[in-house]
C-alpha positions as CSV (number, residue, x, y, z in Angstrom):
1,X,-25.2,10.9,-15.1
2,X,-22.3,11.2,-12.2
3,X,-18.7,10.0,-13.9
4,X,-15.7,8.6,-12.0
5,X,-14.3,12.0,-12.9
6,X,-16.0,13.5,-10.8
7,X,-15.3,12.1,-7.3
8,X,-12.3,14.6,-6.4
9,X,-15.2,17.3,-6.5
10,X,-17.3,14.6,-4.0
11,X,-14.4,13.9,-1.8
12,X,-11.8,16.6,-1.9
13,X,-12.5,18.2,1.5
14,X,-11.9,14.5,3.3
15,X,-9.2,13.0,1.0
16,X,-7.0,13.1,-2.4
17,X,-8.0,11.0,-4.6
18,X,-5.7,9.4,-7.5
19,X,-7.7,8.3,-11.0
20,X,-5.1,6.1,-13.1
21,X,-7.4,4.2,-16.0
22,X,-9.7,2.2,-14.2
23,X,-7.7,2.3,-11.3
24,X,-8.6,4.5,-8.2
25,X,-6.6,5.4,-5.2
26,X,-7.4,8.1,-2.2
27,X,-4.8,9.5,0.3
28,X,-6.3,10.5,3.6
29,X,-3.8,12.5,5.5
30,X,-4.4,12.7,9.6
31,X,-2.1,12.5,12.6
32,X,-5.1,11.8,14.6
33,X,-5.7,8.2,14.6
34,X,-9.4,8.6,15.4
35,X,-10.1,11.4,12.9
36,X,-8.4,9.3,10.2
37,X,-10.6,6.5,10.6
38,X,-13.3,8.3,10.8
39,X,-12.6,10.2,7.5
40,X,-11.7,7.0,6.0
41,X,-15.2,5.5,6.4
42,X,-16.8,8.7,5.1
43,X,-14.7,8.7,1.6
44,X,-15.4,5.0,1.5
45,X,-19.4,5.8,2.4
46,X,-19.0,8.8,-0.4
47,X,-17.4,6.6,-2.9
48,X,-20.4,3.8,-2.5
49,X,-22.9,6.0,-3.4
50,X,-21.2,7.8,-6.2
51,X,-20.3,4.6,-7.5
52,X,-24.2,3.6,-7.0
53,X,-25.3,6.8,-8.7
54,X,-23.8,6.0,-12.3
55,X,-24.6,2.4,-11.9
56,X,-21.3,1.0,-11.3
57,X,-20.0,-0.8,-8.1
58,X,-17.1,-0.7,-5.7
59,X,-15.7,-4.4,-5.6
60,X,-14.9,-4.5,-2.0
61,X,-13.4,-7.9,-2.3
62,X,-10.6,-6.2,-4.4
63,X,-10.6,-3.1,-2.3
64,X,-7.7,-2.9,0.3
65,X,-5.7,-0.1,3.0
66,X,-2.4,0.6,3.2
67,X,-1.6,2.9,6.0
68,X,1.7,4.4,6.3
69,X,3.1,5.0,9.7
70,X,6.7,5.6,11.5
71,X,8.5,2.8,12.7
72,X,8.1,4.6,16.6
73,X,4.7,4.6,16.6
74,X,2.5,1.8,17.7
75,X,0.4,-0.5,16.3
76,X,-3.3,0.3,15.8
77,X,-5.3,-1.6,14.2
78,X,-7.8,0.1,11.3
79,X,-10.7,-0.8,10.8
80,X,-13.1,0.2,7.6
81,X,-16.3,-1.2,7.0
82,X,-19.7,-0.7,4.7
83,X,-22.4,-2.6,5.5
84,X,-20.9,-5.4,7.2
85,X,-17.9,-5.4,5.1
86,X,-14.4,-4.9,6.4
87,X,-12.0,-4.0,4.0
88,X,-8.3,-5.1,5.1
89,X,-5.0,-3.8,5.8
90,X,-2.2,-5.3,3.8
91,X,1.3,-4.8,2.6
92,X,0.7,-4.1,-1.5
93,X,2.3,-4.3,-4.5
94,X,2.2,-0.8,-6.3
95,X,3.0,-1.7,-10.0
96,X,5.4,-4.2,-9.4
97,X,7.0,-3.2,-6.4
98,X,6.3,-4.3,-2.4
99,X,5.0,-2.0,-0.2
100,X,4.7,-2.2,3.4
101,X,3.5,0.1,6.1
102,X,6.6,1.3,7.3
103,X,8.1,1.8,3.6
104,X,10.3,-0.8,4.2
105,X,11.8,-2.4,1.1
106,X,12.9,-5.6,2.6
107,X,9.9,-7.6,1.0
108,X,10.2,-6.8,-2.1
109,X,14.1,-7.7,-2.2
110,X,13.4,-10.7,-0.7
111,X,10.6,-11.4,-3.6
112,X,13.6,-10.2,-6.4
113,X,16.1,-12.1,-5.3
114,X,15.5,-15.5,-6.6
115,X,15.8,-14.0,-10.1
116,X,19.2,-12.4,-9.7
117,X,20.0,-15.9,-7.9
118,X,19.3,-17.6,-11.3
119,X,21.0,-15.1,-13.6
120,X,24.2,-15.7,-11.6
121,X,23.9,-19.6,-11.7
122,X,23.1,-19.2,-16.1
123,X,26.2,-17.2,-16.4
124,X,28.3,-19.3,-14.3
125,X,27.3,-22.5,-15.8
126,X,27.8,-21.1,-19.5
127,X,30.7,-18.9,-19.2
128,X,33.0,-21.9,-20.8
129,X,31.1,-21.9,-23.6
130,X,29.8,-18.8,-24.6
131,X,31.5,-15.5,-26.0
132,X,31.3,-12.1,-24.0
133,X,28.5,-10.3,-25.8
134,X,26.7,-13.5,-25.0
135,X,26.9,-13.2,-21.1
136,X,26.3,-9.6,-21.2
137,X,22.8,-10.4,-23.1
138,X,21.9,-12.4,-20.3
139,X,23.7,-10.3,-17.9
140,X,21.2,-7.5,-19.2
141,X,18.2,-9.5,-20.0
142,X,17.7,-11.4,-16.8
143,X,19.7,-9.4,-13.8
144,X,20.1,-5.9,-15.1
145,X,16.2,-5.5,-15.6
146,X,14.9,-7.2,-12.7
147,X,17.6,-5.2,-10.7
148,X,16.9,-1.7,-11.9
149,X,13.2,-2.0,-11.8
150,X,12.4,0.7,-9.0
151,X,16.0,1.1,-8.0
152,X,15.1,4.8,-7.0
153,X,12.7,3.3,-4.2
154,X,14.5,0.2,-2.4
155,X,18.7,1.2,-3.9
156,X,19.2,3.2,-0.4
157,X,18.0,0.3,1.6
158,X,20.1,-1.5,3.8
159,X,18.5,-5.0,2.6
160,X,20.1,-4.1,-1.0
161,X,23.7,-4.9,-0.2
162,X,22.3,-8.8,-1.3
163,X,21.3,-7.4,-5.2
164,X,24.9,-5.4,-5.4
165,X,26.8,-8.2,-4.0
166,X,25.1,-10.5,-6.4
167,X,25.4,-8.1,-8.9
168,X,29.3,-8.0,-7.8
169,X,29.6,-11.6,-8.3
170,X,28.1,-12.3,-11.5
171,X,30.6,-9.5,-12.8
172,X,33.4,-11.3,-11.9
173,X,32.1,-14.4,-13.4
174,X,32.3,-12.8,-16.5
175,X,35.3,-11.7,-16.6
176,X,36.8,-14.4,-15.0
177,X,38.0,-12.9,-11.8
178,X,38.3,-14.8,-8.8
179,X,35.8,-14.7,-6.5
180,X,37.5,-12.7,-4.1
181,X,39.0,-9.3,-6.2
């Protein structure tokens, strides 16, 4: 009987795979756009069968690609295919957070920013009536986590002035600054 633990020993020469529960991932490294295709449908080829071999199955609906490239270089489109299936290239979301091709965080700060929106508008419509500790629980509860969630990934972008001015603004709503200090 062949185990998902074993597919780094099936696929190591052409790719590194990641096993994470029943989660799998595989990083193929190339600078030769030809090469890495070409790789890519042999790890997909090689996964297929070992899959087949201990009776399970790749769900190639729910399979996608992500290839990372520099912003200079040009846009090729990559195709990878088994049997008539083409698997597709998408932006993803990695536990929570946006990815795109170019590592850009702009989606996912666009996709954050409602929440941070709303926290603002609670504390400003409440701040009359409620005590300190109370806006800081919602301070905390409703921007703070959404805010820091992945900070290390998308806090040196330049889309993520609009969180810190937000975060900037709610502050001073609860301490009763003017908008402007």
């Amino acid at each position: 009987m062949v185990y998902i633990n074993d597919l780094p020993l099936q696929i190591n020469s052409l790719a590194e795979p990641i096993l994470f529960a029943e989660d799998t991932s595989v990083l193929i490294y190339n600078r030769n756009f030809i090469d890495f295709s070409t790789s890519a449908n042999l790890v997909l080829a090689c996964m297929i069968e070992l899959f087949s071999a201990s009776m399970s199955v790749l769900n190639l609906e729910k399979t996608n690609i992500m290839k990372f490239v520099t912003i200079n270089q040009p846009y090729c489109a990559l195709t990878i295919s088994y049997k008539d299936k083409s698997i597709e290239e998408v932006n993803l979301k990695f536990l929570g957070i946006q990815i795109d091709s170019h590592l850009n965080c702009k989606n996912h700060i666009c996709q954050i920013i409602p929440k941070p929106s709303v926290a603002c508008y609670m504390v400003r419509q409440i701040y009359h009536i409620c005590n300190n500790v109370a806006l800081r629980s919602i301070y905390f509860a409703v921007f703070q986590s959404t805010a820091s969630y992945g900070i290390i990934l998308w806090g040196n972008s330049s889309y993520s002035r609009k969180i810190f001015s937000l975060q900037k603004r709610i502050i001073r709503i609860m301490i009763g600054a003017h908008p402007r200090t």
